[in-house]
N, C-alpha and C positions, 0 to 999 in steps of 0.2 A: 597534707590536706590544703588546696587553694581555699583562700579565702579576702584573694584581691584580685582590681583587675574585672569584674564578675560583669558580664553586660544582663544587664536588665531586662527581666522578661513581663514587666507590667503592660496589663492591656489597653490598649488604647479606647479610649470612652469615644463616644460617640452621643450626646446630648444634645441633641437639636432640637426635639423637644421640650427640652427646659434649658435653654440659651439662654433665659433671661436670668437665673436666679444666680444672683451676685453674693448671698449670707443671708443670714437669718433675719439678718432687719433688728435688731436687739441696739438700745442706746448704752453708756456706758454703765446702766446699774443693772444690767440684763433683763431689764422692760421692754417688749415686744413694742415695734411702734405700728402701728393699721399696716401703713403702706410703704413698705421701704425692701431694698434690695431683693425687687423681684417677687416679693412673697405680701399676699393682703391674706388679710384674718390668720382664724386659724392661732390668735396670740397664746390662748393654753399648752396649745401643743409646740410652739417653736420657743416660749421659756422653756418648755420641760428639753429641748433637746437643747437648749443655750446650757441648761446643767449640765448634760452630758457632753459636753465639748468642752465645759471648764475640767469636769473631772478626768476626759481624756488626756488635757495639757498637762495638769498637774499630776498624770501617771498614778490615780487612785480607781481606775475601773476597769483595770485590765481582769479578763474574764468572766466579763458578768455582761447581761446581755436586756434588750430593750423591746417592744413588740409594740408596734405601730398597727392601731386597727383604728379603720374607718370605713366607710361606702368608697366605693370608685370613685375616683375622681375628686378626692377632700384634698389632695396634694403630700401626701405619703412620701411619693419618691421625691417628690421638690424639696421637702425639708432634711431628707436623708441625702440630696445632692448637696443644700446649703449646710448642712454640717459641716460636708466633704469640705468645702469653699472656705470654711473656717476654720480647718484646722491649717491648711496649708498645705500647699504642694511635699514637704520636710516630713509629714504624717500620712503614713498609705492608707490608704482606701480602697476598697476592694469589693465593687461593685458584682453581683450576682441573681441568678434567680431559681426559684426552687427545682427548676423544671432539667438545669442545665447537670443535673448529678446521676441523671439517668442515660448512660453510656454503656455502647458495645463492646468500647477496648477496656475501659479502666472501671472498677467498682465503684460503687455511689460513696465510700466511706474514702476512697479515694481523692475522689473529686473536692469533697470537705474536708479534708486535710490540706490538699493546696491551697485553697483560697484561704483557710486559717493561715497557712505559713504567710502567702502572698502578702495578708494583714497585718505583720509583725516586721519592721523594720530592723535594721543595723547598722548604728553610727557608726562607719570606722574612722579615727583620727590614728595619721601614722606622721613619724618623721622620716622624710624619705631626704638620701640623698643623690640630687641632682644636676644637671648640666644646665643650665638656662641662657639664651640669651637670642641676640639675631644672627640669623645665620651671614655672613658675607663670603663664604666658599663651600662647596662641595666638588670634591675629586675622588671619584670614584678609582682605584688601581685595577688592572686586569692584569689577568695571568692565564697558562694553559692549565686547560681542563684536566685533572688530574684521573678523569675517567676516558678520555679518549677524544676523539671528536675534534671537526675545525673551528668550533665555537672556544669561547673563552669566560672564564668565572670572575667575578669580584673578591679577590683577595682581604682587601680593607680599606675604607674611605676616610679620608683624611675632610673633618671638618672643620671651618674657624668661626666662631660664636664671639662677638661683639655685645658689652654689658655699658652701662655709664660709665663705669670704672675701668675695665679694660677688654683685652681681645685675649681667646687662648683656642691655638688650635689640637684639635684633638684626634690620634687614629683609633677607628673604631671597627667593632666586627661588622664581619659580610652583612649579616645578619639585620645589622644595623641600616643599612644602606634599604636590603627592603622593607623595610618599616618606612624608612623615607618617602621611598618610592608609592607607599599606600598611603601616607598621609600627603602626597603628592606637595612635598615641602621643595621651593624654590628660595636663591638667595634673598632677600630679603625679608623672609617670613620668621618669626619668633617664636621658637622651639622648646620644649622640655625635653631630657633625654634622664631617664631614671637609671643611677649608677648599677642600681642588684638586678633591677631583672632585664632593662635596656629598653622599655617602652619607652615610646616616643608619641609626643603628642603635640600638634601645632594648637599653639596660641592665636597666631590671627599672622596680620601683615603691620610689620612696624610701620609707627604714624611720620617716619622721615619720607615715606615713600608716598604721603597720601594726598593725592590730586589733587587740584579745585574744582573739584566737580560736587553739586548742591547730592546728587543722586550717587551712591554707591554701593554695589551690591556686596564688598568685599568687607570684611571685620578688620580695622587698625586697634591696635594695640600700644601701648608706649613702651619704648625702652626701657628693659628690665634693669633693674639697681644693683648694685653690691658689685658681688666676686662673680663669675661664670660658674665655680663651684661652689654648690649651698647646699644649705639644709633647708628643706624646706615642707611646712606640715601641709600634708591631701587630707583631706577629707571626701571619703565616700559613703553615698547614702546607697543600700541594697536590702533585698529582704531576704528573709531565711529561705524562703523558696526559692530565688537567685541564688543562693548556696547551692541546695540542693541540686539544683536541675546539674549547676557545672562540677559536682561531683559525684552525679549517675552516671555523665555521658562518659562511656569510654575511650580512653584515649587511642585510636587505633595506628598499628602504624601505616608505611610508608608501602607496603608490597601491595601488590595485587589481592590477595586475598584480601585485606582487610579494609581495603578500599569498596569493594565490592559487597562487602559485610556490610558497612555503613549506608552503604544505597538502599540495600533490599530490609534493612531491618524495619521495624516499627515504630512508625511516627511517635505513638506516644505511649511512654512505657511508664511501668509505677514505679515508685520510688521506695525501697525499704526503708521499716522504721529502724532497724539495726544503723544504715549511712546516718539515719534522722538523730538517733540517739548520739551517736559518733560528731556528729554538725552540732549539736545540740552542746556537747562534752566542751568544745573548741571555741564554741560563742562563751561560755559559764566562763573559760578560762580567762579570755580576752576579756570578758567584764571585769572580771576582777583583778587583772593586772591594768583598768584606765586604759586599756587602748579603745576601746569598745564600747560603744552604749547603746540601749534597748530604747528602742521608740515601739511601744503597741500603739499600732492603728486600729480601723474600723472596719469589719466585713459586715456589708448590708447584704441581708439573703431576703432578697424581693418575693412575694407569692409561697412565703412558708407553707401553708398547707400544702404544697406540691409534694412536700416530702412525704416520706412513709416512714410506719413504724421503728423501721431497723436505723434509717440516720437520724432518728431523735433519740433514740437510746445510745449513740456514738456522739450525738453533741453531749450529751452528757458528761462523757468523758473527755472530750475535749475542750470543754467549757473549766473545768477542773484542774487543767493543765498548770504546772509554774509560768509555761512561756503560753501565754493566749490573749488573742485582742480582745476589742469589747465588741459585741455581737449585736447589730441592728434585725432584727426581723420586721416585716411588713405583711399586711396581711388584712384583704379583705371581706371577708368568710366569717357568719355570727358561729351558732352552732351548727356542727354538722361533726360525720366521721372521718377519724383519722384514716389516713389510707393505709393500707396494706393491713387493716384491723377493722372488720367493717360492725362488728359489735359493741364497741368505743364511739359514741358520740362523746364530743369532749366540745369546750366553746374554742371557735377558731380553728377547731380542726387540729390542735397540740395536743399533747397528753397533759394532765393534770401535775403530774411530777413535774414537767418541762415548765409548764406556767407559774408553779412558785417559787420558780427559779427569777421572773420577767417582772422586769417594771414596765406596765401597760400605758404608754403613752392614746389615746382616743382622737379622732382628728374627727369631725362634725361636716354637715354638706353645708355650700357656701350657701349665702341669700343672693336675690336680687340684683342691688349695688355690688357687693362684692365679685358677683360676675363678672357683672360691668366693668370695673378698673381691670379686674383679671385681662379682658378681652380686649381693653382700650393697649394693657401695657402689650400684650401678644401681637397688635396692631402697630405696636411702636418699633415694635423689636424686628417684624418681616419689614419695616417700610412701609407703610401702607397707611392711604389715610381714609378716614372714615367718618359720616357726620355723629351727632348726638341720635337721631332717629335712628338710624340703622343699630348704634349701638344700644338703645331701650330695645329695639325688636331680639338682635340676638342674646340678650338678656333674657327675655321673654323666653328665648326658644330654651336657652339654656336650663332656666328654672321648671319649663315642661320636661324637655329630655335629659341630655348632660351637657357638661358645660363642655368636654371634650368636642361632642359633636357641633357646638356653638362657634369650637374654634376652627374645626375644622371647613366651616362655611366662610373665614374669612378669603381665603385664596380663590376657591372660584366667584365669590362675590366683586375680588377685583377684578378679575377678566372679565365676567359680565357690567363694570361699571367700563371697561378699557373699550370694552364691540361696544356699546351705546355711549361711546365719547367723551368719558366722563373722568376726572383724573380720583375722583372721589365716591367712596361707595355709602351710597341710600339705602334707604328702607326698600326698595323697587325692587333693587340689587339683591338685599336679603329674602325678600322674599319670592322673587326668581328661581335663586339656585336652592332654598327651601322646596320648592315643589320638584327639584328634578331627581334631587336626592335625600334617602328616606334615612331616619332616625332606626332605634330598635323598636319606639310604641308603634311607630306608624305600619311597621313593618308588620307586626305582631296583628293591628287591624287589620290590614291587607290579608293578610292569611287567616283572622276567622273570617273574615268575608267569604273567602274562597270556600272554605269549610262549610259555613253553612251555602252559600249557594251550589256548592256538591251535594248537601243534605236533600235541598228543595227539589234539586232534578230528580236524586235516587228514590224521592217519595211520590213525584209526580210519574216515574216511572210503575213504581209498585201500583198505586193507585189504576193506571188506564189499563194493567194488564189483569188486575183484579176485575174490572170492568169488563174487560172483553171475555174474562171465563167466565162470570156471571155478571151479564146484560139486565137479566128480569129484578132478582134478588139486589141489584144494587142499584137501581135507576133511580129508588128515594132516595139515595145517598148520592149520587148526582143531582138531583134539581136542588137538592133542601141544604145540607150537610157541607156540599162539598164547595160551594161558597164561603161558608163558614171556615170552613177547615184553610181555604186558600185563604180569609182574610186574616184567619191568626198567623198565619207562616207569613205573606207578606208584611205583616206587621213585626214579629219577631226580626226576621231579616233586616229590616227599615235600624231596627234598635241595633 
């Protein structure tokens, strides 16, 4: 069973809309301060996650889980990203959303077992022993093809490695030679070659080689110490789903069929809990002989009420696990029903067992001012400058609609401040690209408008056609009435 070596399958984040938050803003007694690292207000709710990032370091909340409810827009995912930010790159994170477990190839109870695993780190510390040093030769030996052919093979390359201490050259397998050749190592670059299994991996370009140049796009390195042969301890950081995946995949060989196997199979296949148990056996072991150490991270599952019945009865048991992270849910939904249970109103949309499981973190809508810094620092962060006026207006607009749509008026409000010449955006500017694009109330008015002015035609139609079948019998109801009856709809309408 591999369990080195493993390349990393973490997803790559993508946060550009929240660029800005640096941490939670916490001083050293974990007091919230107003305005710091990205994040204003909101101080209830980022001590209560400043506890849970103490008791994630200190390895006391593994398995147990947290529910962020607030209105839209209170900064839910901002403080579950500044968590992220605090724990460290060293702590995985494992961002998600409720909605991504509903899949045509793999089962939803699937889908949450990955990102559990993804969440659950593995320190490995090994003593490996190694070749290190700079390279100053590579000689490749050729020889005839033992299969036939005018071409010719690499028998074995003769390399010499240069240390402070001394030089030793060494012949090594074919094998070896293309590992070279993919780490694209030239002589003066500083090399590791791993005695057991023969990875190789470049260090950089020694610093005896390094230019006078101010700009340099190449990595130097310093002359490696000691002997050429060491011991010397790796550390790799992986998560148990990096296990898994690299021993689902099967190893195929070298013929035709099985190459052809690997083309046409399925992108993405499940994983048994039988390999999981078996992974699971191999991590216990390595814990407990010290080579090995368990980091549980954080899986945030964004828009919880997206789930259904069947994967809250599976966090259950995954929450219960020996090996399970600590579980962020978010979630902005008061009462309503659970899905795939439409009989279950429950608050938030969870079932009642699920929630006495949850410490309820609350996140409140900003005010005023706190927009305002919101908006000043999102203003800082694209570039952009902006006076006080403009920023009291989209204040304003914010505290009417959301603060989201506040921000999202900064960027065309600079290109309307850029076409009237302006390097600075006004109130003119705000209020400009406010009328050309609508909020969701505005919206909302636009379309009863529309409604009742469909009303007024469909009655004014009934009405003449009433009239034309009876002329005699309704002509009171035209002089007298039917003034009246127009000046209440007109007035209605007006409101």
């Amino acid at each position: 069973m591999k369990i080195e070596e493993v390349k990393s399958t973490v997803k790559t984040q993508r946060i550009s809309s929240h660029s800005h938050i640096k941490g939670l803003g916490l001083d050293e007694n974990g007091v919230p301060i107003q305005f710091a690292a990205g994040l204003v207000g909101q101080e209830n709710a980022r001590e209560a996650a400043g506890i849970v990032v103490e008791m994630v370091k200190s390895k006391k909340m593994a398995g147990r889980a947290v529910l962020m409810a607030g209105p839209p827009g209170t900064g839910k995912t901002a403080i579950a990203l500044a968590m992220a930010q605090e724990l460290g790159n060293k702590v995985p994170f494992c961002p998600m959303v409720g909605s991504e477990v509903f899949s045509s190839e793999i089962k939803k109870t699937e889908v949450l077992m990955e990102n559990f695993r993804r969440a659950i780190g593995l320190r490995i510390k090994e003593t490996k022993e190694v070749f290190e040093g700079e390279v100053t030769e590579i000689k490749p030996f050729e020889t005839e093809n033992p299969m036939g052919g005018l071409g010719k093979t690499v028998s074995h390359v003769l390399i010499t490695l240069k240390t402070a201490k001394g030089t030793r050259q060494l012949k090594m397998d074919p094998s070896i030679h293309e590992a070279l050749t993919k780490e694209k190592v030239v002589e003066g670059d500083v090399i590791y070659v791993e005695a057991n299994s023969g990875a190789v991996k470049r260090q950089g370009r020694s610093d005896t080689h390094a230019p006078e140049y101010d700009l340099e796009a190449e990595e130097y390195v310093p002359l490696p110490k000691g002997d050429v042969h060491k011991k010397k301890e790796v550390i790799q950081d992986v998560t148990l789903h990096d296990l898994d995946v690299a021993n689902a995949r099967p190893q195929g060989g070298q013929d035709i069929l099985s190459m052809m196997g690997q083309l046409i199979k399925s992108k993405k296949t499940e994983i048994t809990d039988k390999l999981r148990v078996e992974i699971n056996k191999v991590v216990n072991r390595y814990i407990d002989q010290g080579i090995a150490e368990l980091v549980p991270g954080v899986l945030f599952i964004d828009e919880i009420h997206m789930l259904d019945i069947e994967t809250f009865t599976y966090l259950h048991q995954a929450l219960e696990s020996a090996i399970a992270p600590i579980v962020v849910f978010a979630t902005n939904r008061g009462r309503c029903e659970v899905r795939g249970a439409s009989d279950i109103i429950s608050p938030h949309g969870l079932p009642l067992d699920l929630l006495d499981r949850l410490l309820i973190i609350r996140t409140c809508p900003y005010n005023e001012s706190e927009m305002c810094q919101i908006i000043k620092l999102r203003a800082q962060t694209e570039g952009l400058s902006i006076d006080t006026e403009a920023l009291n207006e989209l204040s304003k607009i914010g505290s009417r609609s959301t603060l989201r749509y506040a921000t999202q008026l900064l960027t065309p409000a600079n290109l309307s401040a850029k076409v009237n010449g302006r390097s600075t955006i006004t109130k003119e500017d705000i209020q400009e690209v406010g009328e050309l694009f609508l909020d969701a109330n505005k919206l909302d008015i636009l379309f009863l408008i529309h409604v009742l002015s469909c009303a007024l035609f469909m009655i004014h139609l009934y009405r003449r056609n009433q009239l034309q079948q009876h002329p005699k019998s309704n002509s009171e109801l035209e002089r007298g009435s039917n003034g009246v009856h127009s000046q209440n709809l007109e007035s209605a309408f007006q409101r």
